[in-house]
N, C-alpha and C positions, 0 to 999 in steps of 0.2 A: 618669507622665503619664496624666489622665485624658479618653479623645475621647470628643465626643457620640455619636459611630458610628464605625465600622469606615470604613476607604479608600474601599470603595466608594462608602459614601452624601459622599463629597466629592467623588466623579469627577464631572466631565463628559465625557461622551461626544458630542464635537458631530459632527454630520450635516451636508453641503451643504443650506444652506435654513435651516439649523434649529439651535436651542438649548435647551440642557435648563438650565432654573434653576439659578444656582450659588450658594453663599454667598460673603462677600465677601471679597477678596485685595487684597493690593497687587500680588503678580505676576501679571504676565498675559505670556502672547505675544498678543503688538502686532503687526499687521504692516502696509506701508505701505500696504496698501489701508484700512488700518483709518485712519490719518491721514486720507489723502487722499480718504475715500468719508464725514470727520466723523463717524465710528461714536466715534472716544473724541475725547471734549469736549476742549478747552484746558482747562475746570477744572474738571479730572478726572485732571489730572495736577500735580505736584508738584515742584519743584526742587530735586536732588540737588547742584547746582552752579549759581553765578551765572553764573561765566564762564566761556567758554570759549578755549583758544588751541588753532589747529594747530602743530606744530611742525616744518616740511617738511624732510626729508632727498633731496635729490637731487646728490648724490656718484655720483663714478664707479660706484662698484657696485651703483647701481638701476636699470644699463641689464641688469645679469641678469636673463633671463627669469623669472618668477613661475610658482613649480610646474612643471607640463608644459603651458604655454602656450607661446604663442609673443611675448606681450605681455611688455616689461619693466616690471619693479616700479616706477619712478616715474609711468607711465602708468596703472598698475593702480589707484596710490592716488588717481592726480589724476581717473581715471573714476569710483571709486564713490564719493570725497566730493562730486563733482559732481552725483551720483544721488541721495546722501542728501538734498544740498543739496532737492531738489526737493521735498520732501515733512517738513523735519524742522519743529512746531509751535513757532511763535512765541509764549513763553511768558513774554520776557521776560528773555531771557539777552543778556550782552555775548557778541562775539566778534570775535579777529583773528586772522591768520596770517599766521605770515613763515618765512621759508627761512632755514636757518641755516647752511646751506651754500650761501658763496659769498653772503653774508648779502642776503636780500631782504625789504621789507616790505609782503606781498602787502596787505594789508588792517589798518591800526593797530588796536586794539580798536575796538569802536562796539557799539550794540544791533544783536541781529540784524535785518538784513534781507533776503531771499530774494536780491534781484538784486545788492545792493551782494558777495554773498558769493561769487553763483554769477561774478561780473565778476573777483572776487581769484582765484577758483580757476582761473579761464581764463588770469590772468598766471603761473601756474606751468608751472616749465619743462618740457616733455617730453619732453627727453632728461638723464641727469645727466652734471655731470662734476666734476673738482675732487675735493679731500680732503672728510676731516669732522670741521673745527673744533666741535664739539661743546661744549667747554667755553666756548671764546669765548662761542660762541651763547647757552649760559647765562649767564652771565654779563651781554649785554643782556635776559636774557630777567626781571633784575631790578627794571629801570628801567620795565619793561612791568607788570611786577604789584602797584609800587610804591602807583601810584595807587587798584587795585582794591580796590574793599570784596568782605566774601563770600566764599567759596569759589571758587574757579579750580580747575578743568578742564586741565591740560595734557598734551594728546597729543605725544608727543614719535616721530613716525617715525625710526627709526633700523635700521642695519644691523649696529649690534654692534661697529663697529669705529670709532674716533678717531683724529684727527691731532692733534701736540701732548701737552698732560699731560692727564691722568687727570682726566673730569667729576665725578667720582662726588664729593668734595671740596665743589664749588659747587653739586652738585646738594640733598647734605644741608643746606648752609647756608639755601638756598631755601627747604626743607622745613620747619626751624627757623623762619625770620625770615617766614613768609607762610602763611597757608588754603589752601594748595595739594597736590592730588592728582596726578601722575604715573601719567598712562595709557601704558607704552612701547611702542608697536606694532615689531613687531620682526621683521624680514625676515635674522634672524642665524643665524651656524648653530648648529645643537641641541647643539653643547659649549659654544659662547658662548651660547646662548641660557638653559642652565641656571641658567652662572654669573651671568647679566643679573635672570634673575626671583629670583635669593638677594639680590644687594649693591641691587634695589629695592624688595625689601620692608623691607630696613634704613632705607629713610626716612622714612617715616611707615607708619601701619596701613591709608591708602587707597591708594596707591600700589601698582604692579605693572605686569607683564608679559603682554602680550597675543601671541600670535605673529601675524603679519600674513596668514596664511592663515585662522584663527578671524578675525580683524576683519572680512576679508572675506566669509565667508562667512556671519557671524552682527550682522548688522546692530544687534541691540540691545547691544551693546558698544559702539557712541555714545549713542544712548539711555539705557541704564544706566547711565552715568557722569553724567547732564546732566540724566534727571526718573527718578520713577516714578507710579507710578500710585496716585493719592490712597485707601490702604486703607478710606476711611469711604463710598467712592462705588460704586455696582454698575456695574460697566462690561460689557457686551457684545460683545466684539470680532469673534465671527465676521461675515465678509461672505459673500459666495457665492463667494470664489474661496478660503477657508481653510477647513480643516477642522481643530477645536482637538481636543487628546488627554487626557490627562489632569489633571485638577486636583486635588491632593491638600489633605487639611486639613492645619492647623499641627503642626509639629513642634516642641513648647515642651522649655523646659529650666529646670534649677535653678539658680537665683545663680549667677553668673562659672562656669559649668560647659560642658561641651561633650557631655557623655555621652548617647548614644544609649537610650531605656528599649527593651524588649524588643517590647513592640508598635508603637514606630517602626521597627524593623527588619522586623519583619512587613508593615509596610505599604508597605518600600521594598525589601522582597524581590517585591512584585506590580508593585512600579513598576519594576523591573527586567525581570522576566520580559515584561512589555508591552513594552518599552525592546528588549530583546532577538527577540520577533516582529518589530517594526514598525523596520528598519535607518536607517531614516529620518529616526527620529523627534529630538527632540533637547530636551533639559531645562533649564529658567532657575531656578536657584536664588536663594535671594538670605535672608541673613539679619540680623536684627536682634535691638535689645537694647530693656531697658527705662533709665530714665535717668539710674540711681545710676551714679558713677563720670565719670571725663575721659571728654570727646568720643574720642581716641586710642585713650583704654583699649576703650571700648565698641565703635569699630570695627576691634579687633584681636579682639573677642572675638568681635562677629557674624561676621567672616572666618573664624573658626578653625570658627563652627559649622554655617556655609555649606559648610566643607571637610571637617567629618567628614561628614555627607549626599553628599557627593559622593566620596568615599573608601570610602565602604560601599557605595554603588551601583558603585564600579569592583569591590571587590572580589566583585561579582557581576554583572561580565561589561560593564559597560557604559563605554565609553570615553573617555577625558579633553576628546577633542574632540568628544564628544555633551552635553555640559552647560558651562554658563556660569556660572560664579557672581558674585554680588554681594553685597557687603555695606554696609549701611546706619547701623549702632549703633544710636541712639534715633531716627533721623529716621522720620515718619511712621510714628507710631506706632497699631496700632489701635487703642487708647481711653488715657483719660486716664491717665497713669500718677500715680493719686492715691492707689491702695489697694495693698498686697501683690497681691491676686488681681488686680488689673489688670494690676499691672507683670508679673506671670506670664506674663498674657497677648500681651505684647510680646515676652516672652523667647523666639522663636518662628523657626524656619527657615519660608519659603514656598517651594512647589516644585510647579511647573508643565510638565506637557510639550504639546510640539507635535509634532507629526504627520511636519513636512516635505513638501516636493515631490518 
C-alpha cells in the first residue's frame, strides 16, 4: 500500500475551540451536540438503511438490573431510545416498533417523525413480564416487511433466551426472502451471548450481535446501522463541548483480500499506544469495498477487513469494547468506482478515534 504520508499528517488533533484541517472521511465521531448544534448538515449524511423497526423485548427477565445499576433493563432501553429519539436527523427513514412480547404495536411503520416516535416509545412498558415468544414475533414481524422497499434496519432487543421453538429457522428465512439487517441488542449472558453473535452472523453478512452495554453506551450503534457520513463532503464535527482524537488515513487493500501491509501496522501500532495513554478514548471503525462482486459478498468482506484493524489493535492492548466496527461493502463510495485505481481506492478500512468523556 502506498500513503501520501505517514499517520501523522492524517491525525487530527482537535483542541476545545478549535480544528486542525482534515482530509476527507466518511467516518467521523458524530456526537449529539454535533446533530443538534446543526454542525453535520442532513446532506451530508447518507442512508445505510431505509427502514427502520424496534424490536421490544420486555419479558420477565428485563426487570434485571442493568450492570451495577440499580435501573432494570426494560427501563434502560426505553430511557435511551427516548434520548436518541430527541436528537436523531430526519433524513427520510420509515420506522415502527412493536413489542414482541406479549405482542404490542407501539407505532406501525410510517416516515419518521420526532413526536409520532417519542408518543410510541412512551406506550412501552416499564416493567416486563411474560415469556419470550420470539419466533412468533418473527414470524409477524414478516407481514411488516412485506410491504417495505429498501433495506430494513431491524433491532431486535433480546435476552438470549425463548419461549417455544427455536427462532433462528424464521429468522434465516427473513434473511433470504427480504433486505434486511439484524441488529441483535443483547442483554444475554456471555456463554449465550457467544453462541447468539456465531448462529447471527449465519444470516446474512450485515447482521450481528451488539451487547446491550456497548449499545448503551456507544450511541453511534444506531446511527451506524441507519446513515453515514457522505465521504465526498468535509464535514467538521467538533463543537465546543467535544474534543476529536485521532483521524487516521485509509487503510486500503488488494482484491477480495484482508491482509494488513507492514506500514498499516505501523500506523496502528501508534494508534494504539494513543489508544493505550488516553483509557478513554474509543475507536469507530468501519470498512468498505469497491463494487465487483454480490452486495453479500462485499459486506462479508468489508466486515472481515473492519475486523482484522480491529484484531490487530486488540492484539496490541486495546479492547474489544473500545472500538465499534461497521461495515459498508460498496455503499458510499469515495470516488467513482470507474477505473482499477479508483476501485483501489474504495478498497479501504476508515478509522477514527474519539477521545471520550
Amino acid at each position: 500500500m502506498t500513503h501520501k504520508s505517514k499517520i501523522w499528517k492524517g491525525v487530527v488533533v482537535g483542541i476545545l475551540g478549535g480544528l486542525v484541517a482534515s482530509p476527507v472521511f466518511a467516518v467521523e465521531i458524530i456526537t449529539r451536540d454535533d446533530i443538534v448544534n446543526n454542525v453535520v448538515k442532513k446532506d451530508q449524511l447518507v442512508r445505510v438503511a431505509d427502514n427502520a423497526i424496534l424490536f421490544l423485548d420486555t419479558s420477565s427477565s428485563t426487570n434485571d438490573k442493568f450492570m451495577d445499576t440499580d435501573k432494570p433493563v426494560v427501563q434502560v432501553v426505553k430511557n435511551e431510545l427516548k434520548n436518541r429519539n430527541e436528537y436523531f436527523p430526519d433524513i427520510g427513514h420509515n420506522i415502527g416498533i412493536y413489542t414482541y412480547t406479549d405482542w404490542q404495536e407501539n407505532l406501525p411503520v410510517q416516515p419518521y417523525n420526532r413526536d409520532n416516535v417519542a408518543a410510541a416509545l412512551d406506550t412501552m412498558r416499564d416493567r416486563g413480564s411474560g415469556p419470550t415468544p420470539l419466533k412468533i414475533g418473527l414470524q409477524k414481524l414478516d407481514g411488516i416487511l412485506k410491504p417495505l422497499s429498501g433495506r430494513t434496519a431491524v433491532f431486535v432487543f433480546w435476552d438470549g433466551e425463548y419461549t417455544g421453538q427455536n427462532p433462528a429457522e424464521v429468522a434465516k428465512q427473513l434473511a433470504q426472502k427480504y433486505d434486511v439487517c439484524f441488529y441483535v441488542i443483547s442483554s444475554a449472558k456471555p456463554k449465550r451471548e457467544a453462541t447468539l453473535t456465531q448462529d447471527v452472523a449465519t444470516l446474512n453478512s450485515c447482521s450481528r450481535v451488539i451487547p446491550l452495554a456497548d449499545f448503551v453506551n456507544r450511541p453511534e450503534y444506531t446511527s451506524g446501522a441507519l446513515y453515514d457520513v457522505k465521504v465526498t463532503d468535509q464535514v467538521v464535527t467538533s463543537t465546543d463541548t467535544k474534543i476529536v482524537g485521532l483521524k487516521v488515513d485509509d487503510i486500503n487493500f488488494a482484491t477480495n483480500k484482508t491482509a494488513l501491509a507492514a506500514e498499516d501496522k505501523a500506523d496502528l501500532d501508534k494508534v494504539a499506544e494513543f489508544m493505550k495513554d488516553k483509557p478513554k478514548s474509543y475507536a469507530k471503525i468501519a470498512g468498505y469495498t469497491d463494487n465487483v462482486g454480490s452486495r453479500d459478498h462485499n459486506e462479508g468482506l468489508s466486515r472481515d477487513r473492519a475486523k482484522m484493524v480491529a484484531s490487530y489493535l486488540k492484539s496490541r492492548g486495546v479492547d474489544d469494547s473500545r472500538m465499534m466496527l461497521f461495515w459498508y461493502g460498496p455503499t458510499n463510495p469515495k470516488v467513482a468506482n470507474d477505473s482499477p485505481a479508483n476501485q483501489a481506492m474504495n478498497r479501504r478500512v476508515e478509522l477514527a478515534v474519539g477521545l471520550g468523556e
